[in-house]
C-alpha positions in Angstrom: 6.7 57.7 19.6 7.7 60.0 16.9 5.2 60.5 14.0 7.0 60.7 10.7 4.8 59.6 7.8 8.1 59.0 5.7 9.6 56.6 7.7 9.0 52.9 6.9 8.1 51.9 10.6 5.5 54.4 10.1 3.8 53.3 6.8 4.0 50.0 7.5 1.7 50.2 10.1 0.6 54.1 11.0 -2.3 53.1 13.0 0.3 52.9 16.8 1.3 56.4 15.9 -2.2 58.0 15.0 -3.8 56.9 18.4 -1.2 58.7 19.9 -1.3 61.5 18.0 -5.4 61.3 19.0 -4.3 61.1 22.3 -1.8 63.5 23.1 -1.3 66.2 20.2 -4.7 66.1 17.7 -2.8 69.2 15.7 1.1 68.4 15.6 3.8 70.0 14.1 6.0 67.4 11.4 9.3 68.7 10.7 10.5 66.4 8.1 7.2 67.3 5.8 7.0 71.4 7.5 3.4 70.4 8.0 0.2 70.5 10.9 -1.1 66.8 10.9 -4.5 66.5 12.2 -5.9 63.0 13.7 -9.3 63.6 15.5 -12.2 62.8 13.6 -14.0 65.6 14.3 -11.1 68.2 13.5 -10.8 66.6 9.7 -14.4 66.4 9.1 -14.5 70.1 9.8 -11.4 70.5 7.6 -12.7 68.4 4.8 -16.5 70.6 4.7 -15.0 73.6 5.1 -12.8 74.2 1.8 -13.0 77.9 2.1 -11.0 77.8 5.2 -8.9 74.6 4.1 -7.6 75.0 0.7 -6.9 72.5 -2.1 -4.9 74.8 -4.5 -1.7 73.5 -5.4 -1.8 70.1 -3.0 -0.4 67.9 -5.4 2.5 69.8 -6.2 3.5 70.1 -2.7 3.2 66.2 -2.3 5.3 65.0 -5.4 7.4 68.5 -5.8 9.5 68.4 -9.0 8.0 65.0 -9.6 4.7 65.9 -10.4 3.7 65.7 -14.2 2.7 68.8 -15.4 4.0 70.7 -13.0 2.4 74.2 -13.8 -0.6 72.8 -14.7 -3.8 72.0 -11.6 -5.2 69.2 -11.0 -8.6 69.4 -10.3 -7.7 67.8 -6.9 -5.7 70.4 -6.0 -8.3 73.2 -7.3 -10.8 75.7 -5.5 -14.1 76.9 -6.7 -14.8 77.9 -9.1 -12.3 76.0 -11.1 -12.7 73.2 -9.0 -16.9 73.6 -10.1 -16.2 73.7 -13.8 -13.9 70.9 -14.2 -15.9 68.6 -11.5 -19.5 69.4 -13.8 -17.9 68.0 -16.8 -16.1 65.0 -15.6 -18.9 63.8 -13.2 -20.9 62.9 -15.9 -18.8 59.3 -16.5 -19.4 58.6 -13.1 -23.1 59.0 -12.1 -24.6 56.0 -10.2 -26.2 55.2 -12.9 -23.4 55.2 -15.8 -21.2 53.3 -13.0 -24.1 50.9 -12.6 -24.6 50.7 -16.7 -20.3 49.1 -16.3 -21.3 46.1 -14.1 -21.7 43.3 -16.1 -18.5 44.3 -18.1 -16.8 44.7 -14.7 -17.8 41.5 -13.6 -16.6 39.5 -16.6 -13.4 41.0 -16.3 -13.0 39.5 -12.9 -14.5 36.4 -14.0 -11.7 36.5 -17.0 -8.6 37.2 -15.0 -9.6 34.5 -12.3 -10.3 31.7 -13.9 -6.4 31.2 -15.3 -5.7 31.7 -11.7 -7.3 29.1 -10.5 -5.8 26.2 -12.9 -2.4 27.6 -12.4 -2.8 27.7 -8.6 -0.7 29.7 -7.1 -0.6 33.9 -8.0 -0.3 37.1 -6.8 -3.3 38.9 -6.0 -2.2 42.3 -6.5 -0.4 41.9 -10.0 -2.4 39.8 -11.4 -6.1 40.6 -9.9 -6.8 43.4 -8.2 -4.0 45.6 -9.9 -5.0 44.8 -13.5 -8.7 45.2 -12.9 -9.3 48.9 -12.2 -6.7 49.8 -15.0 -8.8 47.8 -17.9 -11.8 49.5 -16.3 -10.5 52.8 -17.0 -8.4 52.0 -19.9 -11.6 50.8 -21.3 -13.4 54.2 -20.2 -10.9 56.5 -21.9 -10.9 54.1 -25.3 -6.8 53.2 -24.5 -5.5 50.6 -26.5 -5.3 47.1 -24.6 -1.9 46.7 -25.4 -0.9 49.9 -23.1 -2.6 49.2 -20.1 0.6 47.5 -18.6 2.1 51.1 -19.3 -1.1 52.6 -17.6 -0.2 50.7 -14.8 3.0 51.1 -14.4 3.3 55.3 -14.5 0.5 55.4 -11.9 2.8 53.3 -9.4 5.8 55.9 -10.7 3.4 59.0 -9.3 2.9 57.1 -6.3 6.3 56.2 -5.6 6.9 60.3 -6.1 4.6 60.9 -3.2 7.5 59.4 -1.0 10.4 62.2 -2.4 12.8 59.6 -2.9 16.3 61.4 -2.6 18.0 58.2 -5.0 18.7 60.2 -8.4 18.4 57.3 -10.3 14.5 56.5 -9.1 14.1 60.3 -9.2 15.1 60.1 -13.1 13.5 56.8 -13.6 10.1 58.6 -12.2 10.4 61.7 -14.5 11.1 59.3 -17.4 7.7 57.6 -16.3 6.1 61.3 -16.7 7.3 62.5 -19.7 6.2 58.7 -21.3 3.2 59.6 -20.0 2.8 62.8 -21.0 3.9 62.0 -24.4 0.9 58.9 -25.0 -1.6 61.0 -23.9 -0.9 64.2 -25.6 -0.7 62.0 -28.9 -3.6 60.4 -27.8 -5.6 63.6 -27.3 -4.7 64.8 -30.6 -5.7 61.6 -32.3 -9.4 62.5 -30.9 -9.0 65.3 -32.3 -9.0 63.9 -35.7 -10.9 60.9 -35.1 -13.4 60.8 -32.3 -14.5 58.3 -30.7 -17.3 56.5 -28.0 -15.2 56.9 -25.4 -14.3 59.5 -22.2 -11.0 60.5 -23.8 -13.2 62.0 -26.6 -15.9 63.5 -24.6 -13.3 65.6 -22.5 -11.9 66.8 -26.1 -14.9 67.6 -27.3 -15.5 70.4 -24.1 -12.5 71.7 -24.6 -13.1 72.3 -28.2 -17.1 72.6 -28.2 -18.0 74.3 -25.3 -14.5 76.2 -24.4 -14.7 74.9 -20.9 -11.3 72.7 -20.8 -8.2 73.9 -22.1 -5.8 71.7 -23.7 -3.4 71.3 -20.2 -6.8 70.8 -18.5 -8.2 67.4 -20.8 -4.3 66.0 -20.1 -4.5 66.4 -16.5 -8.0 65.1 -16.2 -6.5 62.3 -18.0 -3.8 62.1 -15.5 -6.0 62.4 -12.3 -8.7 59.7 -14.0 -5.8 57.4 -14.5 -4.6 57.8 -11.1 -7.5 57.9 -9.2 -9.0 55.5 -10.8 -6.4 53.1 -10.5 -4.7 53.1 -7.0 -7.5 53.3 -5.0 -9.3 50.2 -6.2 -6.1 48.0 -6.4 -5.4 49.1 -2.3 -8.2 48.7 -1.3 -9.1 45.6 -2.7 -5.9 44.5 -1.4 -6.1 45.6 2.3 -9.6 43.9 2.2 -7.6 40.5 1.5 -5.2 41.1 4.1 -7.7 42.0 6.4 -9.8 38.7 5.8 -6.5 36.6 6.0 -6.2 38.7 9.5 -9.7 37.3 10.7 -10.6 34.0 9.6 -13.8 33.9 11.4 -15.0 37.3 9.5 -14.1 35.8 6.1 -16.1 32.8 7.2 -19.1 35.1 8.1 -18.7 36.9 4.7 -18.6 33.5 3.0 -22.0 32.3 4.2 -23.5 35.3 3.9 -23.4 37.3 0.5 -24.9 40.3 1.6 -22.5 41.3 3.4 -20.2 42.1 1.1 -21.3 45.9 0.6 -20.7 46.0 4.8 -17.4 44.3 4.1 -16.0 47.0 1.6 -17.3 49.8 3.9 -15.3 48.6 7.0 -12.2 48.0 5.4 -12.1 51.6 3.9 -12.6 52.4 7.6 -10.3 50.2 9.3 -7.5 50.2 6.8 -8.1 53.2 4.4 -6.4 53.4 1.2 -6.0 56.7 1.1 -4.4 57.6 4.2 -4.2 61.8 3.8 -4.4 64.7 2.1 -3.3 67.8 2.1 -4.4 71.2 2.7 -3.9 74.9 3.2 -4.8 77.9 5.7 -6.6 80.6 4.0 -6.7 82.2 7.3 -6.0 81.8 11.0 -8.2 79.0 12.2 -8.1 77.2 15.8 -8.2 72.9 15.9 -7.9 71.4 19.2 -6.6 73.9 20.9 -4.0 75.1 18.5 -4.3 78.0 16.0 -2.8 77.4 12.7 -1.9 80.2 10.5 -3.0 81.6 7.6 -0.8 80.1 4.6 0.2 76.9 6.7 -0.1 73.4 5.1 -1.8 71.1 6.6 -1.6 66.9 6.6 -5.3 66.0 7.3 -5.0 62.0 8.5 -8.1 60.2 7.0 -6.2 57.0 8.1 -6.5 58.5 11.8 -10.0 59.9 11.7 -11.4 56.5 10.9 -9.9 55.2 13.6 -11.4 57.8 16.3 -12.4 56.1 19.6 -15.0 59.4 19.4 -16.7 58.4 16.1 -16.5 54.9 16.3 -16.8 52.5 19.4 -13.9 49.7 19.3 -12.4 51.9 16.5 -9.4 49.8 16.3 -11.7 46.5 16.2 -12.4 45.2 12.5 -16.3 44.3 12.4 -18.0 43.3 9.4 -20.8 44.0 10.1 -20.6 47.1 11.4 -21.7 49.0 8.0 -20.6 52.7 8.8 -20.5 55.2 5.6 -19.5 58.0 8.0 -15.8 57.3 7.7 -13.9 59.8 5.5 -11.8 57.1 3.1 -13.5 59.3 0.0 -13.2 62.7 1.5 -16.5 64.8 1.1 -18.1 67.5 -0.1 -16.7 69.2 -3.3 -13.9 66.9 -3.2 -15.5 63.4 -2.5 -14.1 61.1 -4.6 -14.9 60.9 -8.2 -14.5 57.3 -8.2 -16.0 56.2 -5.1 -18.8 54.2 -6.5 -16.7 52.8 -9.5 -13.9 51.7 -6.7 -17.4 50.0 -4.4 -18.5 48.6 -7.5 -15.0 47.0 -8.8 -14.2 45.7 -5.3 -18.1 44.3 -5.1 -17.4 42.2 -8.4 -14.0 41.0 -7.9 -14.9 40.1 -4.4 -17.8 38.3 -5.5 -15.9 36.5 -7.9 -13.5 35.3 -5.8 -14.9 34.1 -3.0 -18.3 32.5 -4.5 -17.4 31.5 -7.3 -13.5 30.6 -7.0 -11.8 27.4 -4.3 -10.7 29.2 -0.8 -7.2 30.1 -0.9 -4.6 30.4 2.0 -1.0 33.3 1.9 1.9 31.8 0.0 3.9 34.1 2.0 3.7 35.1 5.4 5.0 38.8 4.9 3.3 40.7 1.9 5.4 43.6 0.6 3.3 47.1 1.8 3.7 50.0 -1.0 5.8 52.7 0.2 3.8 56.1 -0.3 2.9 59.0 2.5 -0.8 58.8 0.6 -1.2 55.2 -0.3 -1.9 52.5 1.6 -1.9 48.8 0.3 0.2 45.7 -0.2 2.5 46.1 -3.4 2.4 41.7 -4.0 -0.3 39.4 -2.1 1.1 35.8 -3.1 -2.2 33.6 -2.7 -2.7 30.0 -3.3 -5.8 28.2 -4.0 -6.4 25.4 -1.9 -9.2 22.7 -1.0 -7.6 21.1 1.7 -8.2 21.7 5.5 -4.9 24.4 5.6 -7.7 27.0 3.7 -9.1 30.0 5.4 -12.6 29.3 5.1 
């Protein structure tokens, strides 16, 4: 079984592959990406708290290549300290616990507002119309974008993830950098209108350091832009989404979940164990360091499987069991450390209200289809369209 995370047998269900990999070679060698991949649990924590020996700089680039917006310009995903320190300081402000927690109610009414059309109509897609929209008028609303863009918000985050696959078709490569310099264009008109007229909002606050306290240059406010946008985006609307097609997968588990409220929190926690959706990131050597048995070098890149790792047989018994009540927050779905993610609690919180909504407060409901359509990405992992019907007969799940 050949491990090539660009292959579509691969991405549409990695899991056969990674217990392998666990198995037989923890630290392998992929050609098509000139990478290490690492799958033991205990081999990618040690990556993930150890950034002096694993590096971030320059990991985004690498993924998307050409494709990235801003090319020359870093992310402060794919930053080290002290850069990484300064840019993290600032931002991490919008997303204390208790700012996140300050965003419930609105979060909640949001969910409450996009389901109940759903509900008369019927039938819908999950995805496009729920757990895709949600997240992106969360942080449209965050960074004070107009309501009328968020479709456009939406639609060049799924162009960045579609880059992380290097698609070799010209014309998706030039759709993609038309996506980015659309982008790129919005924003930098939208900085410069903060400029001029500041506002309540994030997009103003990040403006405001750069030109206040001379902490963010101009390039750095537009990428923080980007990375709120994307981050804030995808990883709500997959995992939301691979927390449906879980349930759909175990009937008796959304039945459990049904009767029993509390366990929603536990619910969220497995499914970013069981079916992450972020599925890797990369790294580099900054010097010779040994994993499993293998030594890789200084300067090589490395593909650290967080899809994998949360699936160690090592770390968690019956890793390859879903259990909702298991309530582990030792999996590595957000990373850790200096690069935990920014968002986690936001993403908790957003999944917490619209799966509240839904399944107190809405009918059950039952597939439409029987084969959702996965998103094709090397880092993403989630169902591009979940058809769902509403239904109060005996065909619903619970």
């Amino acid at each position: 079984m050949e491990y090539n995370p660009l292959s579509p047998e691969v991405q549409d269900n990695p899991y056969p592959y990674y217990a392998e990999l666990r198995d037989k070679t923890p630290v392998a060698w992929v050609e098509p990406l000139r990478c290490w991949a690492v799958s033991r649990y205990q081999d990618v924590d040690y990556a993930i708290k150890h950034p002096q020996l694993f590096s971030s700089a320059k990991w985004l680039g690498q993924s998307l290549g050409d494709l990235k917006p801003l090319p020359e310009v870093p992310w402060m995903l794919e930053t080290d300290p002290p850069d990484h320190t300064r840019l993290r300081r600032l931002v991490n402000k919008a997303f204390t616990p208790r700012m996140v927690g300050l965003l419930e109610p609105r979060i909640r009414g949001v969910a409450r507002q996009l389901l109940a059309p759903l509900q008369k109509r019927g039938e819908f897609d999950f995805v496009r119309e729920l757990s895709g929209p949600l997240p992106v008028i969360t942080i449209a609303e965050m960074l004070g974008i107009e309501p009328e863009r968020r479709l456009d918000f939406k639609r060049w985050s799924d162009h960045i993830v579609r880059a992380s696959n290097r698609p070799n078709d010209e014309a998706e490569r030039t759709e993609i950098r038309h996506s980015n310099a659309e982008m790129q264009a919005y924003l930098t008109d939208a900085i410069a209108r903060r400029r001029r007229e500041p506002r309540e909002d994030l997009l103003t606050a990040l403006v405001r350091a750069e030109e206040e306290q001379q902490r963010l240059t101009a390039d750095e406010v537009l990428a923080m832009t980007l990375l709120i946008l994307l981050a804030g985006n995808e990883t709500t609307t997959n995992l939301l989404g691979n927390v449906l097609l879980t349930l759909l997968a175990h009937p008796d588990d959304l039945a459990t979940v049904r009767a029993d409220r509390s366990l929603v929190p536990s619910l969220i926690e497995e499914v970013l164990r069981y079916d992450s959706p972020i599925q890797v990131v990369f790294r580099r050597m900054t010097q010779d360091v040994q994993l499993s048995g293998t030594t890789l070098a200084e300067g090589a890149a490395v593909f650290l499987l967080l899809g994998s790792a949360n699936r160690d047989e090592q770390q968690f018994p019956d890793a390859d069991r879903f259990d909702v009540r298991r309530n582990r927050r030792d999996h590595v779905a957000f990373g850790y450390g200096i690069h935990y993610c920014l968002g986690a609690e936001l993403a908790r919180l957003e999944a917490r209200m619209a799966l509240e909504t839904l399944l107190f407060e809405c009918p059950a409901f039952v597939p439409a289809t029987e084969q959702p359509q996965r998103v094709s990405s090397v880092l993403i992992r989630g169902p591009r369209t979940l058809p769902l019907r509403f239904a109060t007969t005996r065909r619903a799940v619970a």
